[in-house]
PDB file of N, CA, C and O in Angstrom:
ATOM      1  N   UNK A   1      31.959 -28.546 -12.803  1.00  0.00           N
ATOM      2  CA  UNK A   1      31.908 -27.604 -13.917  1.00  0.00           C
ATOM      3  C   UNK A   1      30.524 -27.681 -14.569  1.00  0.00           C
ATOM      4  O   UNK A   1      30.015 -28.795 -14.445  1.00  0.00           O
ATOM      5  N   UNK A   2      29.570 -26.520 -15.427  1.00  0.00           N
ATOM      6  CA  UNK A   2      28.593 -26.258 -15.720  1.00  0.00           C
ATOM      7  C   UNK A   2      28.737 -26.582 -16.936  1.00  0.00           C
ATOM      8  O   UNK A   2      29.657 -25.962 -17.470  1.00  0.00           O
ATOM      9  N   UNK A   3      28.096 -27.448 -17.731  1.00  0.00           N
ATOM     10  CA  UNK A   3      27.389 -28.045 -19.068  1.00  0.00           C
ATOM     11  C   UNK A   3      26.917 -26.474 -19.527  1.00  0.00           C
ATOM     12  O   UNK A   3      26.163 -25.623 -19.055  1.00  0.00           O
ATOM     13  N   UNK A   4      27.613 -26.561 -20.472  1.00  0.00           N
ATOM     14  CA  UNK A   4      27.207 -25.271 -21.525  1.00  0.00           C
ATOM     15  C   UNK A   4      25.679 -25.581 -22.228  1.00  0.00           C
ATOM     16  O   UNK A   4      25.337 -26.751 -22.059  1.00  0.00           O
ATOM     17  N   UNK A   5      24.876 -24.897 -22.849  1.00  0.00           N
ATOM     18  CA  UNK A   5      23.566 -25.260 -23.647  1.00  0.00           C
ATOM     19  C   UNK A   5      24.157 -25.883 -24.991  1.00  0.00           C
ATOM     20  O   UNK A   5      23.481 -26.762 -25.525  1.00  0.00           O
ATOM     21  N   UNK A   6      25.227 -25.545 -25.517  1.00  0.00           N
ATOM     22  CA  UNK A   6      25.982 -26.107 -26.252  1.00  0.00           C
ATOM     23  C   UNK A   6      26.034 -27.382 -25.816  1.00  0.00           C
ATOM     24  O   UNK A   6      25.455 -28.344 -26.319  1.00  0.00           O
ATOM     25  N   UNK A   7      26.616 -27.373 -25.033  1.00  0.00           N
ATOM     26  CA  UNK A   7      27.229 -29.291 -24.390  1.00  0.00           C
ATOM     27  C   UNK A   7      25.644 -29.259 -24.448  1.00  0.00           C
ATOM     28  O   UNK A   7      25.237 -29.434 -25.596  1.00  0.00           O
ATOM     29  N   UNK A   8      25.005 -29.145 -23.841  1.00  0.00           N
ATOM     30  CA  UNK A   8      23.322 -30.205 -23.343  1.00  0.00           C
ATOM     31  C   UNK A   8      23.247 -30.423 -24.821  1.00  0.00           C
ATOM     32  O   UNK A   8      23.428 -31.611 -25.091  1.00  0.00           O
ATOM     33  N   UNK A   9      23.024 -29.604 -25.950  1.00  0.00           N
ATOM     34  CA  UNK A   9      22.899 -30.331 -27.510  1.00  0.00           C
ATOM     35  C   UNK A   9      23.607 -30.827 -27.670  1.00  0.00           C
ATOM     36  O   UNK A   9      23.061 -31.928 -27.725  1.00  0.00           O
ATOM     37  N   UNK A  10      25.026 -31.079 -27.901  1.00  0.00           N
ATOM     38  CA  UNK A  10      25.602 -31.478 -28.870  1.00  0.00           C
ATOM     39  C   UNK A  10      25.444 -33.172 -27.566  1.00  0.00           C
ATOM     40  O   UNK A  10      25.848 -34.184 -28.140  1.00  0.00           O
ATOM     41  N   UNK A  11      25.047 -33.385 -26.378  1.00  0.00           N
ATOM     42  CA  UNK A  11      25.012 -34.800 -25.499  1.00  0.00           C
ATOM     43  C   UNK A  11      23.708 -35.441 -26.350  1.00  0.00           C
ATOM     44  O   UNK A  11      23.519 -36.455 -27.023  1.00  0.00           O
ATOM     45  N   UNK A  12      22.885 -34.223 -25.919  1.00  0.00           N
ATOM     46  CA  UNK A  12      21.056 -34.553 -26.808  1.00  0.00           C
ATOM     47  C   UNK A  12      21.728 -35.709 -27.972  1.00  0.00           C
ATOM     48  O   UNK A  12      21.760 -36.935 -28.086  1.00  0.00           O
ATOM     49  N   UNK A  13      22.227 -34.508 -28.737  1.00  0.00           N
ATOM     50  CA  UNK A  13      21.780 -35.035 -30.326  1.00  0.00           C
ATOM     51  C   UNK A  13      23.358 -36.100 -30.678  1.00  0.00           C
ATOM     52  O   UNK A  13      23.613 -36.457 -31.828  1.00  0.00           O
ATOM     53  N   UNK A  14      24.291 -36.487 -29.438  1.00  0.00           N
ATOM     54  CA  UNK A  14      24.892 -37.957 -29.401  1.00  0.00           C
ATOM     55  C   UNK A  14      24.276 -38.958 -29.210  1.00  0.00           C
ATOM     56  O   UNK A  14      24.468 -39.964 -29.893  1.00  0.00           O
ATOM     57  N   UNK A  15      23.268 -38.892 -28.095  1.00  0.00           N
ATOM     58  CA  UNK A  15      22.243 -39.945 -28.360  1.00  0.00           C
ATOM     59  C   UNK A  15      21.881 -40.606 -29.223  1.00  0.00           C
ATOM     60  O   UNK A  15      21.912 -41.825 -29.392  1.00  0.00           O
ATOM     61  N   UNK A  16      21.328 -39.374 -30.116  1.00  0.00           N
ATOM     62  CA  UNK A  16      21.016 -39.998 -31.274  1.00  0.00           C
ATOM     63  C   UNK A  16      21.525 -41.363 -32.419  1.00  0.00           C
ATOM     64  O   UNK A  16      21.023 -41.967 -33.366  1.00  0.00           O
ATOM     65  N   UNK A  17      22.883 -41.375 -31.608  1.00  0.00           N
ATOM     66  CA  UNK A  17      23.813 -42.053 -32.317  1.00  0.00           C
ATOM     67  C   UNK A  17      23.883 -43.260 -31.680  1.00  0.00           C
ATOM     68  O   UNK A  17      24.469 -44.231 -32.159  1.00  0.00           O
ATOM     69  N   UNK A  18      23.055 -43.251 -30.133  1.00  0.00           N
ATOM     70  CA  UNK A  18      23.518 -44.926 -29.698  1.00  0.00           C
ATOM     71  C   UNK A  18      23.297 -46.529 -30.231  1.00  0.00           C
ATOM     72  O   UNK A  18      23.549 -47.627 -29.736  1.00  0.00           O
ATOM     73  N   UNK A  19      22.906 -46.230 -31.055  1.00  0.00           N
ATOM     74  CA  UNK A  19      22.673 -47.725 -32.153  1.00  0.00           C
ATOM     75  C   UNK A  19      23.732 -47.815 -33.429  1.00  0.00           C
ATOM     76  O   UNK A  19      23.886 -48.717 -34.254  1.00  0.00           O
ATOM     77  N   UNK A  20      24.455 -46.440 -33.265  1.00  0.00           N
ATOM     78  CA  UNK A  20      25.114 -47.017 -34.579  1.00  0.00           C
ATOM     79  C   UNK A  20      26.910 -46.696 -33.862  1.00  0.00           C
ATOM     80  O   UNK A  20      27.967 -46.995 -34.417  1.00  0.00           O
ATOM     81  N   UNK A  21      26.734 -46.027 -32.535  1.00  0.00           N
ATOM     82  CA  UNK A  21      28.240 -46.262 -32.377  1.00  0.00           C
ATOM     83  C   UNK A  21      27.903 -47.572 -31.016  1.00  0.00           C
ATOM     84  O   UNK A  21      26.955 -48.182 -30.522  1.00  0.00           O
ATOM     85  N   UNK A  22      29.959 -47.401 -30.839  1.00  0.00           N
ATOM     86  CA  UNK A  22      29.470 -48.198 -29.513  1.00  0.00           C
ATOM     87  C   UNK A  22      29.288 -47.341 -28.382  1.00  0.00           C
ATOM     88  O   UNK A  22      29.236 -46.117 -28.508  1.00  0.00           O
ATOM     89  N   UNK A  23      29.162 -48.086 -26.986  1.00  0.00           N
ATOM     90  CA  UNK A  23      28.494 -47.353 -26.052  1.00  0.00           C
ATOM     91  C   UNK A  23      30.017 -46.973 -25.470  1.00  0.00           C
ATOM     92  O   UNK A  23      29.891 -46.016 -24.706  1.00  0.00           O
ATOM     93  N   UNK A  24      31.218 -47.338 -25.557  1.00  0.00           N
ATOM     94  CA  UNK A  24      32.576 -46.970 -25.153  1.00  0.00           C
ATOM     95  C   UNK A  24      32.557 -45.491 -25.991  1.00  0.00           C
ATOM     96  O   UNK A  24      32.370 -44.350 -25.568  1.00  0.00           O
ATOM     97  N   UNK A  25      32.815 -45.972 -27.284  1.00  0.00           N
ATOM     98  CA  UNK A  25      33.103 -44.907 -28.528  1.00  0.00           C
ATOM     99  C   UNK A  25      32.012 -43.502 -27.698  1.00  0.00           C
ATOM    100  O   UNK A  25      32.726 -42.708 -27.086  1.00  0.00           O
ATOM    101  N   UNK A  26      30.674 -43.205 -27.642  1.00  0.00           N
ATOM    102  CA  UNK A  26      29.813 -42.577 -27.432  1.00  0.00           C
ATOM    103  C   UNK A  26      30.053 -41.942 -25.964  1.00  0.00           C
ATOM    104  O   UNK A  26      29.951 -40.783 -25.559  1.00  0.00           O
ATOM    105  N   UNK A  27      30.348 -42.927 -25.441  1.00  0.00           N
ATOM    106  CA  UNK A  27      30.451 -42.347 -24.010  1.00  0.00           C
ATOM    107  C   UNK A  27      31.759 -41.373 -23.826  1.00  0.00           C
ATOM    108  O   UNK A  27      31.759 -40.184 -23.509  1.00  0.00           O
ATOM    109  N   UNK A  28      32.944 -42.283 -24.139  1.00  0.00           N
ATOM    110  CA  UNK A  28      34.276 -41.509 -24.129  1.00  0.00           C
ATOM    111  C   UNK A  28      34.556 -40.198 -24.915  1.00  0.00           C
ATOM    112  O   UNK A  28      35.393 -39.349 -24.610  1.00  0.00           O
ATOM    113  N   UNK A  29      33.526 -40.174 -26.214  1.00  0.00           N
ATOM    114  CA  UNK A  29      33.595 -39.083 -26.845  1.00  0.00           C
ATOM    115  C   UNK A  29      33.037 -37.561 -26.552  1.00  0.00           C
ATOM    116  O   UNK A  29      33.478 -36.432 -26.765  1.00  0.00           O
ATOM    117  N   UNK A  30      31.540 -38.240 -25.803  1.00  0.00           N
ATOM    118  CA  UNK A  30      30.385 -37.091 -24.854  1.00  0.00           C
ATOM    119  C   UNK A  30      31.171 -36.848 -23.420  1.00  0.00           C
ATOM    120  O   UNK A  30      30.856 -35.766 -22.926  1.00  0.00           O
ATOM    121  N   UNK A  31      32.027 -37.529 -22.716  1.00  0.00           N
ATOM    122  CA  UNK A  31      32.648 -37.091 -21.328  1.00  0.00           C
ATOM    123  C   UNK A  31      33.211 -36.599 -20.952  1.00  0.00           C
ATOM    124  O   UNK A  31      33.511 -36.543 -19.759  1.00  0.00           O
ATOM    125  N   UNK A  32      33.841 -35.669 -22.366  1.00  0.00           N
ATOM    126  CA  UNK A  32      34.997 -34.063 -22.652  1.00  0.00           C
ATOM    127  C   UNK A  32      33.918 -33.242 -22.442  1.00  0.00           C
ATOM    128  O   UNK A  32      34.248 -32.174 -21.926  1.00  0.00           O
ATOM    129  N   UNK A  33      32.532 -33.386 -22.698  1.00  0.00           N
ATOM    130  CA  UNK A  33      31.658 -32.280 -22.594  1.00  0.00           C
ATOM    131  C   UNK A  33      31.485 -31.841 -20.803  1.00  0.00           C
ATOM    132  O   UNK A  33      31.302 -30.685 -20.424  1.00  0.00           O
ATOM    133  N   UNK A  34      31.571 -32.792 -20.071  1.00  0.00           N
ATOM    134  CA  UNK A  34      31.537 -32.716 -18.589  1.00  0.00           C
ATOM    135  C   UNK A  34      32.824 -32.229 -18.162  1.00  0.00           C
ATOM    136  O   UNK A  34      32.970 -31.858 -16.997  1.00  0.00           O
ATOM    137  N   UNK A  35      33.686 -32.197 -18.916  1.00  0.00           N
ATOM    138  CA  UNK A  35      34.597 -31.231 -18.393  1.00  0.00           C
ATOM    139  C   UNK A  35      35.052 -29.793 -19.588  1.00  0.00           C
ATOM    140  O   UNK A  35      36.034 -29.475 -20.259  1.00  0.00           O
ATOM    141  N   UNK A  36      34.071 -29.411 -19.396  1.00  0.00           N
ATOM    142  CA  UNK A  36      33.882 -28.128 -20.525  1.00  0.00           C
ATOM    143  C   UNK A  36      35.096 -28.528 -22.080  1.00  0.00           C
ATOM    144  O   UNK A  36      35.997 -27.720 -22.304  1.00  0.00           O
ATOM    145  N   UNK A  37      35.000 -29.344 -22.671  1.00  0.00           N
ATOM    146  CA  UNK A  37      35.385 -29.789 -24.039  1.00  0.00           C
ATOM    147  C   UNK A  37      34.846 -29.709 -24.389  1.00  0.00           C
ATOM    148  O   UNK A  37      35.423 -30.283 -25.312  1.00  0.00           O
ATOM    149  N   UNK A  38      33.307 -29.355 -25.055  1.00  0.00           N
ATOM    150  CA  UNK A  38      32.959 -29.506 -26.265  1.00  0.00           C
ATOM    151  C   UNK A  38      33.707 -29.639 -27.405  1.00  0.00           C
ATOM    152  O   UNK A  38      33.710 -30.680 -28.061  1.00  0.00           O
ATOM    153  N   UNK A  39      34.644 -28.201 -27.828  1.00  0.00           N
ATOM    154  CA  UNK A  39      34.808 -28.908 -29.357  1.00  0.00           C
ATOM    155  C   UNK A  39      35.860 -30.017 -28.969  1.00  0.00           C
ATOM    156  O   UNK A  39      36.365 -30.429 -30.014  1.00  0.00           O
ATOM    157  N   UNK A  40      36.341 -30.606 -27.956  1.00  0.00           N
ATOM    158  CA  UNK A  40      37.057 -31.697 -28.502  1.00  0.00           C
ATOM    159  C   UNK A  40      35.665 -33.011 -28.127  1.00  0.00           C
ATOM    160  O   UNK A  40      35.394 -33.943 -28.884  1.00  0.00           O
ATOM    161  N   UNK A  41      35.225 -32.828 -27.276  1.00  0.00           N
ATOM    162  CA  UNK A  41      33.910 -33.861 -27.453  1.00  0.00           C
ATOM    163  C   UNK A  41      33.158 -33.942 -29.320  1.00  0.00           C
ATOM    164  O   UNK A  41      32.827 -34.933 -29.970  1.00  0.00           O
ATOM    165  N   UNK A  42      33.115 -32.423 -29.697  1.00  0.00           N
ATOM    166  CA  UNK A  42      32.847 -32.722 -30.526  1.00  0.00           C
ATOM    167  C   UNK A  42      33.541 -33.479 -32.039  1.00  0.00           C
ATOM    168  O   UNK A  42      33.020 -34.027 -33.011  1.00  0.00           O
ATOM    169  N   UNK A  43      34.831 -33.205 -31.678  1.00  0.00           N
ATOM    170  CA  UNK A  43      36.107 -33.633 -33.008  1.00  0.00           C
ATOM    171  C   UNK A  43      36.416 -35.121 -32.494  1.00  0.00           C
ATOM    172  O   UNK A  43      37.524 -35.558 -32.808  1.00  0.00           O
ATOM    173  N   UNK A  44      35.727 -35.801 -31.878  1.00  0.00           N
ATOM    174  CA  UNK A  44      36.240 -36.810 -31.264  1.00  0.00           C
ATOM    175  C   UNK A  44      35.139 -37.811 -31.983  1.00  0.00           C
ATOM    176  O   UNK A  44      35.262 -38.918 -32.508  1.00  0.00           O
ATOM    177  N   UNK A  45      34.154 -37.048 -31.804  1.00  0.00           N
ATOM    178  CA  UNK A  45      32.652 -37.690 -32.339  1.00  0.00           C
ATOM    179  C   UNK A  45      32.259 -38.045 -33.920  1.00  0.00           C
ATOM    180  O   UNK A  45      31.829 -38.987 -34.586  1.00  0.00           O
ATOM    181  N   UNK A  46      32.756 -36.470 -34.100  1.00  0.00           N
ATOM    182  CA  UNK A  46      32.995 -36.898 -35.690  1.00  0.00           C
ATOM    183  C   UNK A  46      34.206 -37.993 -36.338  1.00  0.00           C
ATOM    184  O   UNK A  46      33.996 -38.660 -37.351  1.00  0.00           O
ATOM    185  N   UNK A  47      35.210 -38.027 -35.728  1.00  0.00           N
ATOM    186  CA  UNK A  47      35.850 -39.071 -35.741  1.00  0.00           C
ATOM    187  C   UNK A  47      35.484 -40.236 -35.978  1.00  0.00           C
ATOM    188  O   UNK A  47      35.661 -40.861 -37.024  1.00  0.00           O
ATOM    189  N   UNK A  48      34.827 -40.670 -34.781  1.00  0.00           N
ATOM    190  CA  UNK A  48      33.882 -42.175 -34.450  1.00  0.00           C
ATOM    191  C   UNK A  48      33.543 -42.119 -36.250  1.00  0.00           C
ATOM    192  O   UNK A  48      34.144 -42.491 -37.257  1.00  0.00           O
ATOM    193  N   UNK A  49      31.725 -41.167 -35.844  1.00  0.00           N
ATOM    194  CA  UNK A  49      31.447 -41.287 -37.389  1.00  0.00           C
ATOM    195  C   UNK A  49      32.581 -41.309 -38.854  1.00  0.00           C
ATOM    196  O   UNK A  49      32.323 -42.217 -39.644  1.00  0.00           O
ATOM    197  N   UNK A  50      33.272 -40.778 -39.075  1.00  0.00           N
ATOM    198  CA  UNK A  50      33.663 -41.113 -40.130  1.00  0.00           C
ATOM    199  C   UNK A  50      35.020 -42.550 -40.350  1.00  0.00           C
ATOM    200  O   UNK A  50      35.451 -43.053 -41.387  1.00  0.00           O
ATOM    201  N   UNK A  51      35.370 -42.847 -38.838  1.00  0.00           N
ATOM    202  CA  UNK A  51      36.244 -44.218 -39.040  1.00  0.00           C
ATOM    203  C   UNK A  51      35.042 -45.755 -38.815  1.00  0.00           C
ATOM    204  O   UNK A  51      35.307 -46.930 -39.070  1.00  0.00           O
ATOM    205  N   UNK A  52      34.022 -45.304 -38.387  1.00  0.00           N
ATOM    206  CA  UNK A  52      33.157 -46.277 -38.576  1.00  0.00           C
ATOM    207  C   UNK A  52      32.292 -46.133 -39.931  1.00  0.00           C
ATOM    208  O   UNK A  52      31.460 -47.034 -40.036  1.00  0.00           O
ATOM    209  N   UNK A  53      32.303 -45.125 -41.080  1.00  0.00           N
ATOM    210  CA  UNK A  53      31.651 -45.212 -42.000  1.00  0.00           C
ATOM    211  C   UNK A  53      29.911 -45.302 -41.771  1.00  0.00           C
ATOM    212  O   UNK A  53      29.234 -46.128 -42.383  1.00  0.00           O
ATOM    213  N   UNK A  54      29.355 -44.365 -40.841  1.00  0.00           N
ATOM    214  CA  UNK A  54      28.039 -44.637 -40.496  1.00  0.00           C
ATOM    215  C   UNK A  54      27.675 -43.610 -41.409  1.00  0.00           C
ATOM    216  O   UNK A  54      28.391 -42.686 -41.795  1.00  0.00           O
ATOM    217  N   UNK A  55      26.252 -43.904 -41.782  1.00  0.00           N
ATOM    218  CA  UNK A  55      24.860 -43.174 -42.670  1.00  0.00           C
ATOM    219  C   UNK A  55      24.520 -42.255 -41.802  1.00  0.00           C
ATOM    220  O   UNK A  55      24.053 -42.559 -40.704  1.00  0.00           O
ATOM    221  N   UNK A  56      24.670 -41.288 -42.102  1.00  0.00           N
ATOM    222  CA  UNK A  56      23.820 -40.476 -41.830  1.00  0.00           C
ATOM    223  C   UNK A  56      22.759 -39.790 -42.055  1.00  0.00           C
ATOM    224  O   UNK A  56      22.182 -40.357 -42.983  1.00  0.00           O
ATOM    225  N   UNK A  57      22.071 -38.725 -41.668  1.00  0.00           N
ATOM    226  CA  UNK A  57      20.560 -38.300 -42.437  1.00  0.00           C
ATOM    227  C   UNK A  57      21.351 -36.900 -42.654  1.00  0.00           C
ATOM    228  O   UNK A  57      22.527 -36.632 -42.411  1.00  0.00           O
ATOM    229  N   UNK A  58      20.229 -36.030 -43.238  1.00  0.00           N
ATOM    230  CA  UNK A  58      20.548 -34.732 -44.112  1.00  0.00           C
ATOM    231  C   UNK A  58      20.724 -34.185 -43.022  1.00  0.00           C
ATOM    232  O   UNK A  58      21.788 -33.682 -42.661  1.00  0.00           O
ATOM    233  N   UNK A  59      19.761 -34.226 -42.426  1.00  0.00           N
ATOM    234  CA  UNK A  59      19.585 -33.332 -40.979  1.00  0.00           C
ATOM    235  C   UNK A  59      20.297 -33.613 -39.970  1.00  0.00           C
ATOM    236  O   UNK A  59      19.995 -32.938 -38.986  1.00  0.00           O
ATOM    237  N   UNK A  60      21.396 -34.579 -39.765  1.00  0.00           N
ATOM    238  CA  UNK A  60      22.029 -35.181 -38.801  1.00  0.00           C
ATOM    239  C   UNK A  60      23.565 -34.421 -39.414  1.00  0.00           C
ATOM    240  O   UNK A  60      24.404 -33.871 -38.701  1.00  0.00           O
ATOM    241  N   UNK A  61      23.637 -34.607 -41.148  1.00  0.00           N
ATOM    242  CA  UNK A  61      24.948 -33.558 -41.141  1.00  0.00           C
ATOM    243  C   UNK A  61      24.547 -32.250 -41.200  1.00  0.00           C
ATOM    244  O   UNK A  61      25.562 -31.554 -41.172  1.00  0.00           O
ATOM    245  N   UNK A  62      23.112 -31.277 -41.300  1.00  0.00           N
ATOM    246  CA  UNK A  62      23.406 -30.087 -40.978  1.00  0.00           C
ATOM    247  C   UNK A  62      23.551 -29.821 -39.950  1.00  0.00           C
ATOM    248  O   UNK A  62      24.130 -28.738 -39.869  1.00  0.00           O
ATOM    249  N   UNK A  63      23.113 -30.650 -38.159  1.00  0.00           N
ATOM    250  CA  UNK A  63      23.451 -30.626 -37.254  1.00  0.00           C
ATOM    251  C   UNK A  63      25.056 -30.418 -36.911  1.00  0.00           C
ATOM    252  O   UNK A  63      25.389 -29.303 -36.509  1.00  0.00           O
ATOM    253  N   UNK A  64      25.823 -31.200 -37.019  1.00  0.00           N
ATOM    254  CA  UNK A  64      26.895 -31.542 -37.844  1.00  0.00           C
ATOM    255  C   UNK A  64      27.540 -29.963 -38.274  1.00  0.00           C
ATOM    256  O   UNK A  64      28.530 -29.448 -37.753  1.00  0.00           O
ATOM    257  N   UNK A  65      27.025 -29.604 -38.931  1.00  0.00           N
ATOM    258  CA  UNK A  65      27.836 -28.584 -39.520  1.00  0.00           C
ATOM    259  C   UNK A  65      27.063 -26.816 -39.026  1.00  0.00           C
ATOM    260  O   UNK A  65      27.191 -25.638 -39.358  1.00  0.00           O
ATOM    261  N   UNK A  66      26.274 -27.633 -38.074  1.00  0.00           N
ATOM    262  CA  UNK A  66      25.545 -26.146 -37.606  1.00  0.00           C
ATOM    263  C   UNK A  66      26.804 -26.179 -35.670  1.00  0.00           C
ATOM    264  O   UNK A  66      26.869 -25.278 -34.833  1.00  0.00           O
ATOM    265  N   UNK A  67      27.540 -27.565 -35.654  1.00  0.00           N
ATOM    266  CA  UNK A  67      28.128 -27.219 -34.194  1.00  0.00           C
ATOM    267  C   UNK A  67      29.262 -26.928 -34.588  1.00  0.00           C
ATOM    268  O   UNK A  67      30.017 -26.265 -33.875  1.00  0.00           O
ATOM    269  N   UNK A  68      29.710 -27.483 -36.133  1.00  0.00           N
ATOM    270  CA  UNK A  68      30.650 -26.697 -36.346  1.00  0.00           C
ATOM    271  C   UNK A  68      30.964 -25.129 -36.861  1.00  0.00           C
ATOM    272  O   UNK A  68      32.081 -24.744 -37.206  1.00  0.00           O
ATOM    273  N   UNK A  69      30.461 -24.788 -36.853  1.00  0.00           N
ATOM    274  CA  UNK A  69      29.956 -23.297 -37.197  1.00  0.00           C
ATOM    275  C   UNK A  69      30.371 -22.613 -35.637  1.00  0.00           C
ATOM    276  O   UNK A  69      31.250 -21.757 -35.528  1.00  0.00           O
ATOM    277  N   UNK A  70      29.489 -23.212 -34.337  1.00  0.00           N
ATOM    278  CA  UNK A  70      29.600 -22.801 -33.777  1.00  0.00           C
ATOM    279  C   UNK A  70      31.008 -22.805 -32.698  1.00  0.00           C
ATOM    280  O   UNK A  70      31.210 -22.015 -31.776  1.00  0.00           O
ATOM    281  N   UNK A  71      31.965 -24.060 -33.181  1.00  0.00           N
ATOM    282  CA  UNK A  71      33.128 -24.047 -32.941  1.00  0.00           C
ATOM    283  C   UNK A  71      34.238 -24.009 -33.942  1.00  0.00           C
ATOM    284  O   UNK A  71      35.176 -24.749 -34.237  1.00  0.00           O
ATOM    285  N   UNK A  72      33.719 -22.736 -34.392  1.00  0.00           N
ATOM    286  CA  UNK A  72      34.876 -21.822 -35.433  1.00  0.00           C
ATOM    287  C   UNK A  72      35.338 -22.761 -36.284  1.00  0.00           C
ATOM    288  O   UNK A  72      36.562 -22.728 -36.413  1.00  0.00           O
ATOM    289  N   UNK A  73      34.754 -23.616 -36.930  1.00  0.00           N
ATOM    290  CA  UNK A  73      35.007 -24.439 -38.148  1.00  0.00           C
ATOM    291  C   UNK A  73      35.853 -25.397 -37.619  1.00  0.00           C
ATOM    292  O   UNK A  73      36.644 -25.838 -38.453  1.00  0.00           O
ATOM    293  N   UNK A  74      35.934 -25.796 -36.669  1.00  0.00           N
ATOM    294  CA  UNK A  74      36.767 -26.633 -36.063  1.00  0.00           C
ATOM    295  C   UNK A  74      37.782 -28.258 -36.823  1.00  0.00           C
ATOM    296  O   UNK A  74      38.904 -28.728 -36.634  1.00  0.00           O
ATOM    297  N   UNK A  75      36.248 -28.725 -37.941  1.00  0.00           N
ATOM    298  CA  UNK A  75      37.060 -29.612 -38.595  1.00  0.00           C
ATOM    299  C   UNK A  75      37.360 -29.496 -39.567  1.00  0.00           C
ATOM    300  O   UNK A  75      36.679 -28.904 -40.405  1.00  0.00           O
ATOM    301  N   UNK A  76      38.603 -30.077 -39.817  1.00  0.00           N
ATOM    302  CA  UNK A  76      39.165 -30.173 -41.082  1.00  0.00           C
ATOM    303  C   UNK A  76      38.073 -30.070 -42.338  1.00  0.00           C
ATOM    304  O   UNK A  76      37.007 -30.684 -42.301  1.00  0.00           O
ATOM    305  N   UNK A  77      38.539 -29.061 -43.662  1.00  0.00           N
ATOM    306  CA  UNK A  77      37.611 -29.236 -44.684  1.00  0.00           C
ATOM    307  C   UNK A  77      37.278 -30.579 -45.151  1.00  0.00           C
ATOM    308  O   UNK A  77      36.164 -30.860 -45.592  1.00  0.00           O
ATOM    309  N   UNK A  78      38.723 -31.825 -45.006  1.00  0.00           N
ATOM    310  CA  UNK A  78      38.173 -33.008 -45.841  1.00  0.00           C
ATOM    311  C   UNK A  78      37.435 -33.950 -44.802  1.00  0.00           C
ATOM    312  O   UNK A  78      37.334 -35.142 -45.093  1.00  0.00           O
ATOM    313  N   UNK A  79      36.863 -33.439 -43.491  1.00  0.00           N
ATOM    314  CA  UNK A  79      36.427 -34.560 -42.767  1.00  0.00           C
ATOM    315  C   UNK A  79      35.212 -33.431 -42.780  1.00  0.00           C
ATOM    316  O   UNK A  79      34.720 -33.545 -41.657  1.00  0.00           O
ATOM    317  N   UNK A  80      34.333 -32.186 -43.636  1.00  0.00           N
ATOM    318  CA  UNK A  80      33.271 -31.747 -43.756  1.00  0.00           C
ATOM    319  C   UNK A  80      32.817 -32.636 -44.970  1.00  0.00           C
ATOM    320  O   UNK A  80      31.704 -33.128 -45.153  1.00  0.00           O
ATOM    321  N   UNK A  81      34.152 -32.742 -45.907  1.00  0.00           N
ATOM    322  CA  UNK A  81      33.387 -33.703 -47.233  1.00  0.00           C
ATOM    323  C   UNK A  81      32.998 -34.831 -46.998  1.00  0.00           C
ATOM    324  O   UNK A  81      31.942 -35.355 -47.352  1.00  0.00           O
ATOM    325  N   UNK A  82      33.965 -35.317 -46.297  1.00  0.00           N
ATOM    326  CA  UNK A  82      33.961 -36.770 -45.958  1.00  0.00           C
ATOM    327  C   UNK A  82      32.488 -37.262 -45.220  1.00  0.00           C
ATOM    328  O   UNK A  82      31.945 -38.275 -45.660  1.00  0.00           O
ATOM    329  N   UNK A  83      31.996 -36.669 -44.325  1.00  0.00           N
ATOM    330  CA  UNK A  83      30.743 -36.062 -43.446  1.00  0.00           C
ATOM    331  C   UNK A  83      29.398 -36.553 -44.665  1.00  0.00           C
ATOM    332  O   UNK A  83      28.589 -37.480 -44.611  1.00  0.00           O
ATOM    333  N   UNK A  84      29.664 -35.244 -45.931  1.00  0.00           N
ATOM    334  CA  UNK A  84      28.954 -35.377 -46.625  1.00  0.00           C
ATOM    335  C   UNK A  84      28.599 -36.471 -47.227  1.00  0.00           C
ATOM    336  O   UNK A  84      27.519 -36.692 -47.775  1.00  0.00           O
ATOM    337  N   UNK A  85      29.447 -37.119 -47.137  1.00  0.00           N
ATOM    338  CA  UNK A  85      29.651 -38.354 -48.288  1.00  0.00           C
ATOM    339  C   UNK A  85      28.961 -39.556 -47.367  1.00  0.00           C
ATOM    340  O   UNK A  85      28.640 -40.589 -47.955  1.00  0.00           O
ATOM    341  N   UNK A  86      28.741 -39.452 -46.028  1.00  0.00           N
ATOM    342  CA  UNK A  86      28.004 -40.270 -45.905  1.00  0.00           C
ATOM    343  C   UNK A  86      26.395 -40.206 -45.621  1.00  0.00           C
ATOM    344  O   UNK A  86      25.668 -41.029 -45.065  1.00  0.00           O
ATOM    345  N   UNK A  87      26.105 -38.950 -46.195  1.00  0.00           N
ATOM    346  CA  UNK A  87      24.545 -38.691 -46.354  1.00  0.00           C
ATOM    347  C   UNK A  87      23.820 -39.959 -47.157  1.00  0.00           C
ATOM    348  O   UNK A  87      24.127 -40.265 -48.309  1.00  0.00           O
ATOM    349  N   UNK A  88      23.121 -40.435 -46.610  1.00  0.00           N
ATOM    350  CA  UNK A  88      21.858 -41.077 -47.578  1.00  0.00           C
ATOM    351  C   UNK A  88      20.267 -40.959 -46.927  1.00  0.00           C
ATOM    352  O   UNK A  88      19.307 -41.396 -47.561  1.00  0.00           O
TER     353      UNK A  88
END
């Protein structure tokens, strides 16, 4: 199956995350994208982040909320706040 340009970002910008998740958490969450999941690769991810309580940057939740946009608002409103709340 063909990696959407969607999937190639939203794998890109998991990377980003390999120091603050684990490499299980990261991997298992990005390997729905290889079988055309994105948004559950992606609801899986945000998950990680918010049961591990990781920091994020400004630009890491408008990322964040620019894939959710593009998968029809996919998460829950209190896991967009929740998101927010770990901006610093």
């Amino acid at each position: 199956m063909m990696t959407t340009a969607t999937g190639i970002k939203l794998k890109e910008f998991g990377e980003n995350f390999h120091d603050r998740l684990s490499k299980d958490e990261l991997n298992y969450a990005l390997s729905y994208i290889d079988f055309g999941e994105e948004p559950l690769a992606f609801e899986i991810f945000c998950d990680y982040i918010c049961e591990n309580d990781l920091v994020i940057t400004k630009s890491e939740y408008e990322h964040l909320c620019a894939f959710n946009n593009i998968f029809n608002n996919l998460l829950e409103h209190d896991v967009v706040l929740y998101l927010k709340e770990l901006v610093k």
